[in-house]
Residue frames relative to the residue before (quaternion, step in Angstrom):
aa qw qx qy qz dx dy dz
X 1.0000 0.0000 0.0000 0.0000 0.00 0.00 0.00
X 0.5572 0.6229 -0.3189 0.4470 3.52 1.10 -0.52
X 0.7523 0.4083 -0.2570 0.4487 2.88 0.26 -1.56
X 0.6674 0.3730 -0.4198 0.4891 4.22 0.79 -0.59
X 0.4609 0.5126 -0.5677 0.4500 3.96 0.64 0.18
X 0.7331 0.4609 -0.3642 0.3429 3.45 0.31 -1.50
X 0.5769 0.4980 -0.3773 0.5262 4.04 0.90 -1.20
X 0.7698 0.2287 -0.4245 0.4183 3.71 0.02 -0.26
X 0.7164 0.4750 -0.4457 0.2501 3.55 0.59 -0.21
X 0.6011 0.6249 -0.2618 0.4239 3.19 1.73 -0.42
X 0.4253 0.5948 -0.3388 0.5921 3.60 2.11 -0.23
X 0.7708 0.2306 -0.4298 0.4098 3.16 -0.37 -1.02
X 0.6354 0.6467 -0.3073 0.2892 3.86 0.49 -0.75
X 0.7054 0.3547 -0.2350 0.5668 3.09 1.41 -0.57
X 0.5594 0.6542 -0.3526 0.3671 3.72 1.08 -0.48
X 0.7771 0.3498 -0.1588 0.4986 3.05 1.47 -1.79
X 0.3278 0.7324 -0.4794 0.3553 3.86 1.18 0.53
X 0.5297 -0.5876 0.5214 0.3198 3.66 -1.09 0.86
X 0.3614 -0.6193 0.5929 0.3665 4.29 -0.87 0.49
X 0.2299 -0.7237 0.6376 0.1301 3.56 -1.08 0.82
X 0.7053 0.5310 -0.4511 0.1313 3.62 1.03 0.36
X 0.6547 -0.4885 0.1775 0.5489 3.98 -0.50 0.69
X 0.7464 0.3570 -0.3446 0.4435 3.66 0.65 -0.03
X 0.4339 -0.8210 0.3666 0.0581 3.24 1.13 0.28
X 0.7552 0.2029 -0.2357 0.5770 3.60 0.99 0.73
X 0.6839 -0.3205 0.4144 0.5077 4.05 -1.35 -0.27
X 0.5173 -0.4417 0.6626 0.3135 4.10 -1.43 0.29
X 0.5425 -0.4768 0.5379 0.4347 3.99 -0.66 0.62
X 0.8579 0.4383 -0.2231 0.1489 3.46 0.06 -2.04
X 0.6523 0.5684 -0.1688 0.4723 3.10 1.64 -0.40
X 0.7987 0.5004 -0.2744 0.1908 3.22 1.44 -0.87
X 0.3031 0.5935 -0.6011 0.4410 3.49 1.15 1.27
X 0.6933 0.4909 -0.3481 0.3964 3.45 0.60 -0.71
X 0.6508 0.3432 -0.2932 0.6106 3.66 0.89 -0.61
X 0.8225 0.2041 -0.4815 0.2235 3.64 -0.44 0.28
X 0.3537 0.6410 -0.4684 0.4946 3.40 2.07 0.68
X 0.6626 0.4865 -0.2599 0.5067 3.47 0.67 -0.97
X 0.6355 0.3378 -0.3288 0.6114 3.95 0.62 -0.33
X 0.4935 0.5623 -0.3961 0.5324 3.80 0.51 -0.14
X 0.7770 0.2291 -0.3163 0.4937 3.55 0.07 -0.56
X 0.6666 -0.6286 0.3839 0.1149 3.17 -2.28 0.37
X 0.7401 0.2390 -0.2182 0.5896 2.96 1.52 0.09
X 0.6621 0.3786 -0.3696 0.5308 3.86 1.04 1.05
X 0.0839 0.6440 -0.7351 -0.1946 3.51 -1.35 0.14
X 0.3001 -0.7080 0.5350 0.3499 3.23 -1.33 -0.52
X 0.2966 -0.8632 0.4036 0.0634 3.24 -0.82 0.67
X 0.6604 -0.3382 -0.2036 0.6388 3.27 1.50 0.24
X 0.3153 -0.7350 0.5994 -0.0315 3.37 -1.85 0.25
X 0.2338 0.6779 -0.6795 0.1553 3.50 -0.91 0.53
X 0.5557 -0.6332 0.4975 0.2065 3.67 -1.57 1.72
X 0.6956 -0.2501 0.5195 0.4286 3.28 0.40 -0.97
X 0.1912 0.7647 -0.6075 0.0981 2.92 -1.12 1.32
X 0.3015 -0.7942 0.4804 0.2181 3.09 -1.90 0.43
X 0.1621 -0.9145 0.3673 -0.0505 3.76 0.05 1.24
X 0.2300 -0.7332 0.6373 0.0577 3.62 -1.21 0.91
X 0.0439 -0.8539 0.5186 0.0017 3.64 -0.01 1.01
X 0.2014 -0.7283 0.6337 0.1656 3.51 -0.99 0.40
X 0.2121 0.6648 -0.7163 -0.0032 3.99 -0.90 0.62
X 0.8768 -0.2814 0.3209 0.2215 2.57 -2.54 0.26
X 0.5409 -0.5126 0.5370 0.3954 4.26 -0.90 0.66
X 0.8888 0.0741 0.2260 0.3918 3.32 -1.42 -0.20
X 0.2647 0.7167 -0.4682 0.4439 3.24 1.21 1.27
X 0.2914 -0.8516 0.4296 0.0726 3.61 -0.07 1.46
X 0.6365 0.4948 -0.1683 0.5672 3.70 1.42 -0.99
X 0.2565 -0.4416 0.7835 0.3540 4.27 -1.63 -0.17
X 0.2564 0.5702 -0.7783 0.0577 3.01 -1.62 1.34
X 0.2698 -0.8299 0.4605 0.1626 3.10 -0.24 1.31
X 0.6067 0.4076 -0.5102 0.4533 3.69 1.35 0.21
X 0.7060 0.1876 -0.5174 0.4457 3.89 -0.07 1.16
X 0.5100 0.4076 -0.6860 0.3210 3.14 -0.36 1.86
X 0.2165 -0.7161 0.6378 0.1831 3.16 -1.39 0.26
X 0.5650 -0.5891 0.5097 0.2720 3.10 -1.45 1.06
X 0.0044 -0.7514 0.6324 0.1884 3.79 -1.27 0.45
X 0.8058 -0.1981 -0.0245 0.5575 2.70 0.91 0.14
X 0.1878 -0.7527 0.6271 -0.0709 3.64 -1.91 0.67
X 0.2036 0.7312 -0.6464 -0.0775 3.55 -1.37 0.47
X 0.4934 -0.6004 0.5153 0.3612 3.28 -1.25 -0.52
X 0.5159 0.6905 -0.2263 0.4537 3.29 1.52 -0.57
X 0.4548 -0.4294 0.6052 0.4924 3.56 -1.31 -0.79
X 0.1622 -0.6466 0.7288 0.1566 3.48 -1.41 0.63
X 0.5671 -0.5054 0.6460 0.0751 2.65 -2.10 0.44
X 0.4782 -0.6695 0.4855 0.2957 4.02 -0.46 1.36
X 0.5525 0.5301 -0.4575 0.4521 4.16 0.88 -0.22
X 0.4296 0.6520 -0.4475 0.4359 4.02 1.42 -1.19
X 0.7880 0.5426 -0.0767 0.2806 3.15 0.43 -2.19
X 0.6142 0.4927 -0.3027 0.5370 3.59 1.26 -0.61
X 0.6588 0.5517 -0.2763 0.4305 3.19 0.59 -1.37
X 0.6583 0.5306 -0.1580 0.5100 3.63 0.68 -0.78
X 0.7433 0.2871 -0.3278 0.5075 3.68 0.81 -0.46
X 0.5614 0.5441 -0.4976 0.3757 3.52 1.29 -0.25
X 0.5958 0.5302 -0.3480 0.4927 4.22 0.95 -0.01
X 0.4646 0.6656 -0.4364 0.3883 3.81 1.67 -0.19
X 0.0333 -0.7266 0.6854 0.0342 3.66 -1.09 0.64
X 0.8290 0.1900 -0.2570 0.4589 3.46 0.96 -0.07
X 0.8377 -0.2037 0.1322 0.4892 3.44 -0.48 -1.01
X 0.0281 0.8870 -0.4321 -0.1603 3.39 0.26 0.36
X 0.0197 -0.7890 0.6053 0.1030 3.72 -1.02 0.31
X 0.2828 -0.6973 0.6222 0.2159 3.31 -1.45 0.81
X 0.2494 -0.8332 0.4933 -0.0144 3.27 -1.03 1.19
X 0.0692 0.6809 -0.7076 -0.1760 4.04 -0.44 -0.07
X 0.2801 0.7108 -0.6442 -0.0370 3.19 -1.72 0.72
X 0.7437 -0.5899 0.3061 0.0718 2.57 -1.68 1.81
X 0.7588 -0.4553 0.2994 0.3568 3.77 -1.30 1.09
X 0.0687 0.7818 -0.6124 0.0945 3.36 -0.20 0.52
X 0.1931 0.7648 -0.6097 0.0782 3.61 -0.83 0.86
X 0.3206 -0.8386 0.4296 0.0965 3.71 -1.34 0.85
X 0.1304 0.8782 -0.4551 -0.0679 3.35 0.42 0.57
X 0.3623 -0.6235 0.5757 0.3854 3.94 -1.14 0.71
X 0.2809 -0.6169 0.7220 0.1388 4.00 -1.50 0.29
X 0.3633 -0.5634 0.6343 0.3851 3.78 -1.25 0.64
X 0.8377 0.1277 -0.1215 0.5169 3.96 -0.45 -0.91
X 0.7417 -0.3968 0.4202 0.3403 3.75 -1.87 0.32
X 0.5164 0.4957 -0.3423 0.6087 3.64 1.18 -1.28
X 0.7243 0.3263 -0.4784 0.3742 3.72 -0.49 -0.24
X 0.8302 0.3920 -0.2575 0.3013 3.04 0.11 -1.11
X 0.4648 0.5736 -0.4686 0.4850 3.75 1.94 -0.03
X 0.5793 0.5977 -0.3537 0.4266 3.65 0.96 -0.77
X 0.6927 0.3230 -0.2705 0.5854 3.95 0.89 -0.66
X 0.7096 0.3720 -0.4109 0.4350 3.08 0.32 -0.38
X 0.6561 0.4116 -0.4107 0.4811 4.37 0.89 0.22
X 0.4557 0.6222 -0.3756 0.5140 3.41 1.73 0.00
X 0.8785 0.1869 -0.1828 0.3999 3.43 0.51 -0.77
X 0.4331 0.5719 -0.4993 0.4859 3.34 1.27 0.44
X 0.6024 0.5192 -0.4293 0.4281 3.62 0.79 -0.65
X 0.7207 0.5328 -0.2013 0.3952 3.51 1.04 -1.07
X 0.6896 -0.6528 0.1724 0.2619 3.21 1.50 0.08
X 0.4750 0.6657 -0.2907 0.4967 2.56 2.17 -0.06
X 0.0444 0.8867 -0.4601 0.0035 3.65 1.28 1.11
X 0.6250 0.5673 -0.4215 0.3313 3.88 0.93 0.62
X 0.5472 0.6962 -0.3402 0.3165 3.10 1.75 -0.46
X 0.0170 -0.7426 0.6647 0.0804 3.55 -1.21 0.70
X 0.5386 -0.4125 0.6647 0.3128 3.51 -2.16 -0.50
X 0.0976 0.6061 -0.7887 -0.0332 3.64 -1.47 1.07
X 0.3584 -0.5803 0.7165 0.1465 3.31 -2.02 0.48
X 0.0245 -0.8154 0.5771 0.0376 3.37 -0.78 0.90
X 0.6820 -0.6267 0.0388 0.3751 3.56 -0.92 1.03
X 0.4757 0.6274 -0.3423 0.5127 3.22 1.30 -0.24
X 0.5793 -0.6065 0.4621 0.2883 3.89 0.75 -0.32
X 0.5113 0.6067 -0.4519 0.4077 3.29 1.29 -0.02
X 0.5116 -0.7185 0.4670 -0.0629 3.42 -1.43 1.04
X 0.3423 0.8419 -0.4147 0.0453 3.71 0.38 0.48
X 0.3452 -0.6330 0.6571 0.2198 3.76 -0.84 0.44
X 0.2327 0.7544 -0.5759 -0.2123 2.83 -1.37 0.76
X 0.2190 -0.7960 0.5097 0.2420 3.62 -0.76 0.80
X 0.0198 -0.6560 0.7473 -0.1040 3.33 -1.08 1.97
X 0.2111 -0.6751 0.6541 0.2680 3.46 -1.83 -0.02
X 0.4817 -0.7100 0.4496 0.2485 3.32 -1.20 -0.32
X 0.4563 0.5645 -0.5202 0.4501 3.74 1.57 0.38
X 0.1347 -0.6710 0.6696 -0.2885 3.86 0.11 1.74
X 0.2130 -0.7359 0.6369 -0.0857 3.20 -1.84 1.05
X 0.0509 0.8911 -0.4255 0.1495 3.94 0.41 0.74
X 0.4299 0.7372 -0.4766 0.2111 3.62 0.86 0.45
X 0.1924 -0.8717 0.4379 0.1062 3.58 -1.06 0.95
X 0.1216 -0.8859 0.4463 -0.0359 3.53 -0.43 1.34
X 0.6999 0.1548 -0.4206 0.5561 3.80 0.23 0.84
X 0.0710 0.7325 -0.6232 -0.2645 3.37 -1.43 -0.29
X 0.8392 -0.0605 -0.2024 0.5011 3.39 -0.84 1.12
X 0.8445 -0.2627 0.1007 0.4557 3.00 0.64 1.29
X 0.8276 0.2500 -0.2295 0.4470 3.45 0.87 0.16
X 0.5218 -0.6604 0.4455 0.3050 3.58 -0.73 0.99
X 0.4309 -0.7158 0.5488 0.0280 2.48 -1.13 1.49
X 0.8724 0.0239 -0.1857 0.4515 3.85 0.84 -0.35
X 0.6289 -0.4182 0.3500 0.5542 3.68 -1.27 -0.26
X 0.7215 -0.4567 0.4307 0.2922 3.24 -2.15 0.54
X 0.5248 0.6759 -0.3508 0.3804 3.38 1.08 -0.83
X 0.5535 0.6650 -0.1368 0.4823 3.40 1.16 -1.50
X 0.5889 0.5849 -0.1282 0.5428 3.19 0.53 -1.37
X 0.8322 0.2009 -0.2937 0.4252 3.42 -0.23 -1.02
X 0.3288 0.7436 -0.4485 0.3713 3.77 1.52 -0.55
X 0.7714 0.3895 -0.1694 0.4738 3.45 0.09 -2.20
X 0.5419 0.6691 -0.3501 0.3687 3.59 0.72 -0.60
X 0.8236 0.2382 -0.2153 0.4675 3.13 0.46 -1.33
X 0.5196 0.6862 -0.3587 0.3613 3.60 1.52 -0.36
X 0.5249 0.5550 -0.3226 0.5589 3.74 1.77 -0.88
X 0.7607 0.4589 -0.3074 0.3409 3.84 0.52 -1.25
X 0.6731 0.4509 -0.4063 0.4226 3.40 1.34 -0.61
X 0.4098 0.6739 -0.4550 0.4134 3.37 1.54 -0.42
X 0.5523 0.6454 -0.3223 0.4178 3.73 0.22 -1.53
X 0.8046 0.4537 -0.0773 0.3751 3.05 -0.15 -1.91
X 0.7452 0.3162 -0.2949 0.5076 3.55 1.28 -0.27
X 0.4203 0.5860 -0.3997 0.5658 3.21 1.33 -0.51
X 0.8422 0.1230 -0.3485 0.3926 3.95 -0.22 -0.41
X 0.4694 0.5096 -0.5804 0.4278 3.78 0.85 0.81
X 0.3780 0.5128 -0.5213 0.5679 3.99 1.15 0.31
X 0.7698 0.3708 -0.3798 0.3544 2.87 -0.54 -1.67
X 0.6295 0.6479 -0.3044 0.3020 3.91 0.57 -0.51
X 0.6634 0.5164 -0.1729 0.5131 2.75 1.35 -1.62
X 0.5775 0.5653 -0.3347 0.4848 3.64 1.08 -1.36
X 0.7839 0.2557 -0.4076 0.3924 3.81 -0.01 -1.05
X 0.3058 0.7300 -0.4270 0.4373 3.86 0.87 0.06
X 0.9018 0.1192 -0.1218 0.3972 3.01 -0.03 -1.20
X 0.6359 0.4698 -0.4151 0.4501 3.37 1.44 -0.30
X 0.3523 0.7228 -0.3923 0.4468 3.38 0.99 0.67
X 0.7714 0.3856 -0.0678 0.5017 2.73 0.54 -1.82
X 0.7967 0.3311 -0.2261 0.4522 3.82 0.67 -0.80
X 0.4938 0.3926 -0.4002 0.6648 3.98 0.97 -0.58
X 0.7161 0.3549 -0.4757 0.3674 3.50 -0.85 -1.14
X 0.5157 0.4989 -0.5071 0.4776 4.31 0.55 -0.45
X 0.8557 0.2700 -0.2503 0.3637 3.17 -0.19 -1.67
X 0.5846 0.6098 -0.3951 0.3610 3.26 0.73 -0.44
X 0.4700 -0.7314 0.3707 0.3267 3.49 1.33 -0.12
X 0.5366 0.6699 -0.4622 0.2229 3.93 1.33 0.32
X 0.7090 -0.4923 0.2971 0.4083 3.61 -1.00 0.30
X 0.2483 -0.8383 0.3827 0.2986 3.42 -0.83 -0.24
X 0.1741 0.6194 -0.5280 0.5543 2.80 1.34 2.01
X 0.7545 0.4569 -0.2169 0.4183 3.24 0.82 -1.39
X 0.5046 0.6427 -0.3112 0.4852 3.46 1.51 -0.26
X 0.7194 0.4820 -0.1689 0.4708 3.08 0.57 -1.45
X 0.7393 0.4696 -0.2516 0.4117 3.43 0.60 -0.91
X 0.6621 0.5465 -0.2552 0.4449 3.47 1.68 -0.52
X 0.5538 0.5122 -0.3072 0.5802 3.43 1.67 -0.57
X 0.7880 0.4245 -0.2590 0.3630 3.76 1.02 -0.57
X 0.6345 0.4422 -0.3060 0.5552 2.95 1.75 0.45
X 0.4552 0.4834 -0.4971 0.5587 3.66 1.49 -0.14
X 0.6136 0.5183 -0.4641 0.3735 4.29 0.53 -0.64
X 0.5891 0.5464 -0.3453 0.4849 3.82 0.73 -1.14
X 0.7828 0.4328 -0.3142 0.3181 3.32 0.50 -1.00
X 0.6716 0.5619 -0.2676 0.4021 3.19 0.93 -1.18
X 0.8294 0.2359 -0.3324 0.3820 3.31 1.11 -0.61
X 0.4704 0.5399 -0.5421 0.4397 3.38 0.88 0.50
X 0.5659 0.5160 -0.4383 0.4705 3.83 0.82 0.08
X 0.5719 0.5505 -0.3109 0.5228 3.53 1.02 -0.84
X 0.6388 0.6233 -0.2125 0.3978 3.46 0.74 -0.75
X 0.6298 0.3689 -0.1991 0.6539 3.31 1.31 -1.49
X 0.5592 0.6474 -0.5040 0.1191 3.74 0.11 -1.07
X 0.2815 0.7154 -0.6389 0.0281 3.16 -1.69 0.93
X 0.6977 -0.5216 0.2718 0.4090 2.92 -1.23 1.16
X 0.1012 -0.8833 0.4575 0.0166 3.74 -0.62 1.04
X 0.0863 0.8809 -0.4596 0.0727 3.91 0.62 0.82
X 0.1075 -0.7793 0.6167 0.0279 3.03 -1.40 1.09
X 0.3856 -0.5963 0.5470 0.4433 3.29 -1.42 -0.36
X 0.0235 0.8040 -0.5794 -0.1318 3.83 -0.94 0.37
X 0.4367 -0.7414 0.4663 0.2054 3.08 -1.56 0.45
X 0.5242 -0.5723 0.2607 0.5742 3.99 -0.59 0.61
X 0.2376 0.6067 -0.7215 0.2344 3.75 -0.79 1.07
X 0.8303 -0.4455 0.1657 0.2911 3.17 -1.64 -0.06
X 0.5965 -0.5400 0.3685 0.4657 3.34 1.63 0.30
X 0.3565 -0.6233 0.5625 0.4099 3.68 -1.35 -1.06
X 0.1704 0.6157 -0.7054 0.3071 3.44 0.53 1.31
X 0.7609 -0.5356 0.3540 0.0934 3.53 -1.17 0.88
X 0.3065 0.8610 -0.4046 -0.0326 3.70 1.19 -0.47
X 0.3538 0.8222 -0.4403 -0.0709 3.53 -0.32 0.47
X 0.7323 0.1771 -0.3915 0.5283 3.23 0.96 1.81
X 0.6883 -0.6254 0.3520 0.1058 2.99 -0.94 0.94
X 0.0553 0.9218 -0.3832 -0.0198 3.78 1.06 0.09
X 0.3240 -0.7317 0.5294 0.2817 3.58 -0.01 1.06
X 0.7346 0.4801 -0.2329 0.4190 3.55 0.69 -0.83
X 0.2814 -0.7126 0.6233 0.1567 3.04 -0.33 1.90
X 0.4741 -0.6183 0.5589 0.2838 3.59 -1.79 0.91
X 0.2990 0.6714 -0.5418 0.4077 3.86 1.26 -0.02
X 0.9253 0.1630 -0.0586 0.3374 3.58 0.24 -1.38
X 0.3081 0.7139 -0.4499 0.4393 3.37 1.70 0.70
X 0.6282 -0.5332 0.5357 0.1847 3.42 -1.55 0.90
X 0.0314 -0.7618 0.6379 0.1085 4.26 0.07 0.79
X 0.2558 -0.7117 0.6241 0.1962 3.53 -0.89 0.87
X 0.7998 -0.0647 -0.0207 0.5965 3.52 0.38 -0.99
X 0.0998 -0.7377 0.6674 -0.0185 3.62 -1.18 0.54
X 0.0170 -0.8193 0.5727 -0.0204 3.97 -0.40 0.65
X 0.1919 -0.8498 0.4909 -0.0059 3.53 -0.45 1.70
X 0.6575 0.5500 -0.3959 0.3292 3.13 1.09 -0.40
X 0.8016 -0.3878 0.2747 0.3627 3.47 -1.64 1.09
C-alpha cells in the first residue's frame, strides 16, 4: 500500500512540475504517446525527446564529455538540408560534430511487472537498447533508447576537416536515420496501445479511437513540417525534463539492458 501512495505521490509531483527544457513543451511526434502513457495508472513519463538532428561545438583538445562546454550550432527535429550544416560550421571555433540521436523516452512504472511489460513493448519495436533501473528510493523507470546513433566529427579548432561532398553523404545518412527512427516511434505507439491499453484495463473503443486520433495528428503535423533550426546554448538541450530525480541513474541497479543492434 505504501509503495502505490508513493507512485501516486511522486506522479502528481512530477506532472505538476514546471518543464525545465529550452523548448519547453512535448516533441509534436511523441505527444500522443506521452499523454497516453500519463493517462494510465501505473506509468508517467518523465522525460522524452523524438529524435534529433544536431551540430555541436566543444572545447580543442578536451580529454573528458562535458557536455556543459559545447555549444549547440545548430539542431532540428526534422530532416536538414547539408546548407543547415555548412552554415553552422562556419560559427565552429572548436571541434565540431554532427550528431543524430534517436527517440529516447523515460517513463517511471508503479510495480516491476509494469515496467517488464514496456520494456517487451519496446524491444519488439526496436528500441533493442532499452532497459529497467531501480533506484534507491524504489522508484522504477523504463527506458526506451535504440542504438542506430550518428557521431561524425568535422572541424577541429575551427577548421573543417572534410570536403562538402562528405557533408552531404552524413547528411543524407542522418535523414534516412530520422525517417527510420519515426517508423519505431510508430511501431512502439502501436503496440503500446495495443498491450498497456489491455493491461491497463481500457476499452477497445477507447483504443481504437486513440490510434485514430494519434493518425489525424501525425498527419496534419507532416503537413505543417519544416525543417526548423536554431542556435542553442550549452543548457539542457530539448530532452523533456519533467522531474528532477535525486537518483542519479549512474548509481541505480539496471535489471535488464539490451545492446544488441
Amino acid at each position: 500500500m505504501e509503495a502505490g501512495n508513493n507512485f501516486k505521490q511522486w506522479k502528481k509531483q512530477c506532472l505538476s512540475k514546471v518543464d525545465f527544457s529550452k523548448k519547453g513543451s512535448v516533441d509534436g511526434e511523441i505527444e500522443n504517446i506521452v499523454s497516453f502513457i500519463n493517462e494510465c495508472h501505473s506509468y508517467f513519463t518523465t522525460s522524452s525527446c523524438s529524435g534529433r538532428i544536431i551540430l555541436i561545438d566543444g572545447v580543442s583538445d578536451n580529454t573528458e564529455v562535458q557536455k556543459q562546454n559545447c555549444s549547440w550550432l545548430f539542431v532540428t527535429h526534422q530532416k536538414c538540408q547539408k546548407e543547415d550544416v555548412l552554415s553552422g560550421l562556419q560559427k565552429a571555433c572548436g571541434d565540431a560534430v554532427f550528431k543524430f540521436e534517436p527517440f529516447v523516452l523515460h517513463v517511471q512504472c508503479k510495480q516491476l511487472e509494469d515496467a517488464q511489460l514496456l520494456h517487451s513493448v519496446a524491444i519488439n519495436s526496436g528500441f533493442r537498447n532499452s532497459g529497467i533501473t531501480v533506484g534507491k528510493k524504489g522508484k522504477i523507470i523504463m527506458a526506451v533508447r535504440s542504438t542506430h546513433c550518428l557521431e561524425v566529427p568535422l572541424s577541429h579548432k575551427g577548421q573543417v576537416l572534410v570536403q562538402e561532398e562528405y557533408i552531404d553523404y552524413v547528411v543524407q545518412v542522418a535523414n534516412r536515420k530520422i525517417e527510420e527512427n519515426r517508423k519505431r516511434i510508430e511501431r512502439f505507439h502501436s503496440c503500446l496501445l495495443a498491450a498497456v491499453g489491455a493491461a491497463e484495463g481500457f476499452s477497445k473503443d477507447k483504443v481504437e479511437e486513440t490510434k485514430a486520433e494519434s493518425g489525424y495528428t501525425q498527419r496534419r503535423k507532416r503537413g505543417q513540417e519544416k525543417t526548423d533550426s536554431e542556435t542553442a546554448s550549452p543548457v539542457q538541450g530539448d530532452v523533456i525534463l519533467q522531474n528532477g530525480d535525486e537518483d542519479s541513474l549512474e548509481s541505480e541497479l539496471h535489471l535488464f539492458c539490451m545492446e544488441t543492434c
